[in-house]
PLY file of the C-alpha trace (Angstrom):
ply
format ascii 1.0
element vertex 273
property float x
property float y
property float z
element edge 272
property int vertex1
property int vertex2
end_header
4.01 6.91 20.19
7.02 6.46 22.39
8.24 2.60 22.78
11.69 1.71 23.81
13.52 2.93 20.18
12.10 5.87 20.48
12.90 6.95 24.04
16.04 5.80 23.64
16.51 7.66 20.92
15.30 11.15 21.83
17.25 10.07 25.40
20.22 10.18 23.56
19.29 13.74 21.90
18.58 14.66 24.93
22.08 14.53 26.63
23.67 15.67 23.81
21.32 19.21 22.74
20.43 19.98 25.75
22.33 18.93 29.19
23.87 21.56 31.09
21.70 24.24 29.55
19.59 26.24 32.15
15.49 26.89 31.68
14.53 30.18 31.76
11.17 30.14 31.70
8.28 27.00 31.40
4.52 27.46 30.19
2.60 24.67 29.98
-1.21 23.47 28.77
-0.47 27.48 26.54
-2.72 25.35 24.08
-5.18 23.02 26.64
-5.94 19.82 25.33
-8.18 17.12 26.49
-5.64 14.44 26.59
-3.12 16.06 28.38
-1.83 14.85 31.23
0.01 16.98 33.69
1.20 16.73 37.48
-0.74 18.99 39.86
-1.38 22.54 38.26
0.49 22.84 34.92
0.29 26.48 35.69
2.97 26.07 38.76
5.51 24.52 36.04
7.48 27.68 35.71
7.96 28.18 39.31
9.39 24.79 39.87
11.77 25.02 36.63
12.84 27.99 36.23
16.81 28.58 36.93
17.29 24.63 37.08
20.17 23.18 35.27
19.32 20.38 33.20
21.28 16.97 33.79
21.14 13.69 32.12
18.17 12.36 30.53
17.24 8.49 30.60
15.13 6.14 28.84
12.25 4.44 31.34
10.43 1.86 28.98
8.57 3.98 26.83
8.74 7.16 28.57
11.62 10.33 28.96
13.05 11.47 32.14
14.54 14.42 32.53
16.91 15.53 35.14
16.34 19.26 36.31
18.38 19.43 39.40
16.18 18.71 42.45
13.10 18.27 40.19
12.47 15.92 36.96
10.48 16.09 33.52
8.66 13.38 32.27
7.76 12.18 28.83
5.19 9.39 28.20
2.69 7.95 25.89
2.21 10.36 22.63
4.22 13.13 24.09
7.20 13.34 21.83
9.60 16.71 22.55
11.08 18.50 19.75
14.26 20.55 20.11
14.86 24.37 18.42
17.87 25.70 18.59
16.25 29.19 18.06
13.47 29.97 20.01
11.37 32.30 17.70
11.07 29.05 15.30
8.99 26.81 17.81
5.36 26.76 17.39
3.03 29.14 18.92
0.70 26.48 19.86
1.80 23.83 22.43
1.15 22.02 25.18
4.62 22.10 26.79
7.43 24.91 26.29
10.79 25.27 27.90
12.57 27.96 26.52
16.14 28.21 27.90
18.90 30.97 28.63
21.16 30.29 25.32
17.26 31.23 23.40
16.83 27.92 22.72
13.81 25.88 23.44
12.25 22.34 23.71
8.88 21.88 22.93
6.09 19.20 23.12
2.71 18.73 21.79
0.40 16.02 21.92
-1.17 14.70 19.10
-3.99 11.98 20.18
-2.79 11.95 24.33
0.52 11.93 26.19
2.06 12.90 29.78
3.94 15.86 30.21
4.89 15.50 33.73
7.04 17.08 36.44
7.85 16.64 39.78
10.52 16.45 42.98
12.96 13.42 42.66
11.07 10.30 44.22
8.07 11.57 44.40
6.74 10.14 41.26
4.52 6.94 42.48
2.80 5.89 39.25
3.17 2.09 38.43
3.81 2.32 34.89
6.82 4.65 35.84
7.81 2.93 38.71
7.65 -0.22 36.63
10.05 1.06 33.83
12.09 1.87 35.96
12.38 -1.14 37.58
12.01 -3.69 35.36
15.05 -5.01 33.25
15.01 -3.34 29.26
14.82 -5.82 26.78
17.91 -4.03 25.52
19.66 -4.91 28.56
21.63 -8.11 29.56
19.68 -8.63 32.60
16.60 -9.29 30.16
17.66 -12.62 30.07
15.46 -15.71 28.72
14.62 -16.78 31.78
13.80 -13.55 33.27
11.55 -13.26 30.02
9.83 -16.91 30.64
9.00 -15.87 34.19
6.72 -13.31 32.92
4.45 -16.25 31.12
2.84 -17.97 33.70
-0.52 -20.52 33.52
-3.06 -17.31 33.82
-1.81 -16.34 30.43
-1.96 -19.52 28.71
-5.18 -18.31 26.52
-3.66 -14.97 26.08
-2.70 -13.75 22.63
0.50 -12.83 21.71
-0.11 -9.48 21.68
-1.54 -9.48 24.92
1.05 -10.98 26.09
3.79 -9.13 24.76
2.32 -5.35 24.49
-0.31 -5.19 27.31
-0.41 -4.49 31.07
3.50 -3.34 31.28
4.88 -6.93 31.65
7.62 -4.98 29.24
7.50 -1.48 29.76
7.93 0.26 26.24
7.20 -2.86 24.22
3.56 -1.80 22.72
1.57 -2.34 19.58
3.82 -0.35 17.41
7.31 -2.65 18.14
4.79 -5.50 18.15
4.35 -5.65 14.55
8.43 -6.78 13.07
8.41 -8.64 16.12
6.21 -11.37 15.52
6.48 -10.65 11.48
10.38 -11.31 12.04
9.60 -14.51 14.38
6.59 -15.95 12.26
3.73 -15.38 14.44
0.05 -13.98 14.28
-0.82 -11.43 17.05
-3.86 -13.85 17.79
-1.83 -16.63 18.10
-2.57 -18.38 21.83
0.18 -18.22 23.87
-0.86 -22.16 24.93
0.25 -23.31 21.65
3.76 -22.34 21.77
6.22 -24.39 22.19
9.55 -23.92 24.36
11.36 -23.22 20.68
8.90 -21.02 20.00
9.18 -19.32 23.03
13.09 -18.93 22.68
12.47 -17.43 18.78
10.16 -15.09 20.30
12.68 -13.87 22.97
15.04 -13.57 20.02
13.32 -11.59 18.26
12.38 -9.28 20.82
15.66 -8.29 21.44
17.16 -8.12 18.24
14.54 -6.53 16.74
14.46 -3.30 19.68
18.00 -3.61 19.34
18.28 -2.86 15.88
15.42 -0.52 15.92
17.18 1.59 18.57
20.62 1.58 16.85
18.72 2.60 13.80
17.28 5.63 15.25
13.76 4.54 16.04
11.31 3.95 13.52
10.18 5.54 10.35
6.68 5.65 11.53
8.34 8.11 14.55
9.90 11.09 14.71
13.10 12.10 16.95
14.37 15.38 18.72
14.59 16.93 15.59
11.88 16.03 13.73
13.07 13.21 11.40
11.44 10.22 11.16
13.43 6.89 12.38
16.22 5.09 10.67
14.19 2.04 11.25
12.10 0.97 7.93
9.19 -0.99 9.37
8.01 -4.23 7.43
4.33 -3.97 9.21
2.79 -0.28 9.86
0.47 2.03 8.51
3.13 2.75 5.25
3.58 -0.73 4.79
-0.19 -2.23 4.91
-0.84 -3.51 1.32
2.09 -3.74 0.40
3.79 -7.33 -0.87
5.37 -8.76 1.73
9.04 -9.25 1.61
9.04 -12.86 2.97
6.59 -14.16 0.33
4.94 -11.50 -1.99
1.22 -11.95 -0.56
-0.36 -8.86 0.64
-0.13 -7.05 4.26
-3.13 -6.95 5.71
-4.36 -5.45 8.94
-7.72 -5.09 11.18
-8.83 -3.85 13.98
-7.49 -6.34 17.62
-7.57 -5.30 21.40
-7.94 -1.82 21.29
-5.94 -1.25 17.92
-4.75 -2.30 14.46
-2.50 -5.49 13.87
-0.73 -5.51 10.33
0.46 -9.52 9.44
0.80 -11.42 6.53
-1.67 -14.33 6.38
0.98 -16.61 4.84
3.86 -16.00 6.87
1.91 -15.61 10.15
0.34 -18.49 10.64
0 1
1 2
2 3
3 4
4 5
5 6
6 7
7 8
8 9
9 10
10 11
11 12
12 13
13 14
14 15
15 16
16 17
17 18
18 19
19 20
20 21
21 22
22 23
23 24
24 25
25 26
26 27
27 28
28 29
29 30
30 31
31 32
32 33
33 34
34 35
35 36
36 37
37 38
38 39
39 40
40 41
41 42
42 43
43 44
44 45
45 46
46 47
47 48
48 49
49 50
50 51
51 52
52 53
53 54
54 55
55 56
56 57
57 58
58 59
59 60
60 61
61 62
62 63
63 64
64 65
65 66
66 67
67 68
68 69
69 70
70 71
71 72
72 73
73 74
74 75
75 76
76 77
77 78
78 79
79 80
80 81
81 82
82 83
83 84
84 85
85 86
86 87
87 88
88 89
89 90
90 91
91 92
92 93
93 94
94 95
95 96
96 97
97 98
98 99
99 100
100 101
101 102
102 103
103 104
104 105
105 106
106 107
107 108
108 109
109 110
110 111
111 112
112 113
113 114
114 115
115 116
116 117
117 118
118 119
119 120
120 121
121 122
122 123
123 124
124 125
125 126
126 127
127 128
128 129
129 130
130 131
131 132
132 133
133 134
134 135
135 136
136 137
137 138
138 139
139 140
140 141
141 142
142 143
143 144
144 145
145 146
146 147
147 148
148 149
149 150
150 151
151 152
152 153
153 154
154 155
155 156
156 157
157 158
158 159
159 160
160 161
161 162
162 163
163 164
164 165
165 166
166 167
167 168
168 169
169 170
170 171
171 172
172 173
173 174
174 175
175 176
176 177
177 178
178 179
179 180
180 181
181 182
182 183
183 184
184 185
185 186
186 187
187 188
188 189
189 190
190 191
191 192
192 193
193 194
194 195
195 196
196 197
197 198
198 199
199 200
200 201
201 202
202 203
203 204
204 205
205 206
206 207
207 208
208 209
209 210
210 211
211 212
212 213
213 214
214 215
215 216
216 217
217 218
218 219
219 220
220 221
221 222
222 223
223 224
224 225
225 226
226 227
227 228
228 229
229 230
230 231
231 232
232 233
233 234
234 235
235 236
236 237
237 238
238 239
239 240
240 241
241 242
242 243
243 244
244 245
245 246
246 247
247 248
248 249
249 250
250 251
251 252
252 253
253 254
254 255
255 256
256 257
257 258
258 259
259 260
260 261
261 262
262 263
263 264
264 265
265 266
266 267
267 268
268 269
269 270
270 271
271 272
């Protein structure tokens, strides 16, 4: 899934495969899936895209935005694009294809859900864009500690950590997957009340937020991910679906996970208290 590594990542990529290329030709929901998402009629795709030029490309939180001249591509959610340099090598089945004058092509398919938007420049309302956009990136120097304690307030106090951190876009592109080293790195449970911090605590979590996205970024995303190309992150995760029963690295006790809010939380019962 894309979190702030991995749209920065593929953002990156982006700008350096494929800007100033031209589309040729656009065909998307080829392959329909359930969990899908488009903008209007996926069907009118080509006619808006076709003979753009492709600008830069940006990270928004946990989604990619692509410019197209007058009109812009979005990425979100599970939608992860993959780049081929020859066109005849991309899959036949797909949920998004841009093919593009130099027989290239850039191609996206959704695994469990994703957004594969596209639309005129500012005429995108959704929140959760509008909201990445607007909000300050943890990776960012305006994501300051203060900015970050403004975002706890009393209505949270018996919130967990993880709904705290990786629910309801108070940090657009933090989810459950960055989650994980984040509180492993800082020392605390995902159930943990937020009430029973302590300003310290508060500041080590900030910490770790940022240093953790900001080595997972410079890294090249995670290993659970893959990037423009395929390859899975740079990033080796201490808590994720490759890592759960293994010894942890802190202490040697077990990594165990289970089902919280929606998803699985991986921890170590001795180190996250």
């Amino acid at each position: 899934m894309l979190e702030i590594p991995e749209s920065n990542t593929l953002a990156g990529q982006l700008n350096k495969t494929i800007k100033g290329k031209t589309i040729k030709f656009v065909e998307a929901n080829k392959s329909p899936h359930k969990f899908a998402w488009y903008s209007g009629d996926p069907a009118d795709y080509d006619s808006f895209l076709a003979g753009k030029q492709i600008g830069s490309t940006y990270a928004r939180g946990g989604m990619v935005e692509i410019e197209a001249e007058d009109y812009r591509i979005l990425f979100g959610d599970g939608a992860t694009p993959k780049y081929y340099n020859d066109y005849t090598k991309a899959p036949t089945k797909h949920q998004l294809y841009i093919e593009f004058t130099d027989d290239s092509a850039l191609v996206a398919t959704i695994q469990m859900y994703g957004g594969l938007w596209t639309y005129l420049e500012g005429q995108n309302d959704n929140p959760y864009y509008l909201g990445s956009c607007a909000k300050p990136s943890p990776l960012s120097s305006a994501f300051t500690y203060e900015y970050f304690r403004s975002l706890y307030t009393d209505a949270l106090a018996s919130k967990s950590l993880k709904a705290f951190i990786a629910t309801e876009q108070r940090m657009p592109g933090v989810g459950n997957g960055v989650l994980q080293d984040i509180l492993y790195l800082s020392g605390f449970h995902p159930k943990r009340k937020m009430n029973t911090l302590s300003e310290e605590d508060l500041r080590n979590l900030y910490r770790s937020i940022k240093s953790v996205l900001y080595e997972m970024t410079e890294k090249g995303g995670r290993d659970t991910e893959k990037d423009l190309f395929g390859n899975p992150g740079g990033y080796m995760t201490y808590l994720s679906k490759k890592t759960y029963m293994d010894p942890c690295t802190k202490c040697g006790y077990e990594i165990r996970r289970e089902s919280f809010m929606g998803g699985n939380v991986y921890y170590c019962e001795h180190c996250q208290k």
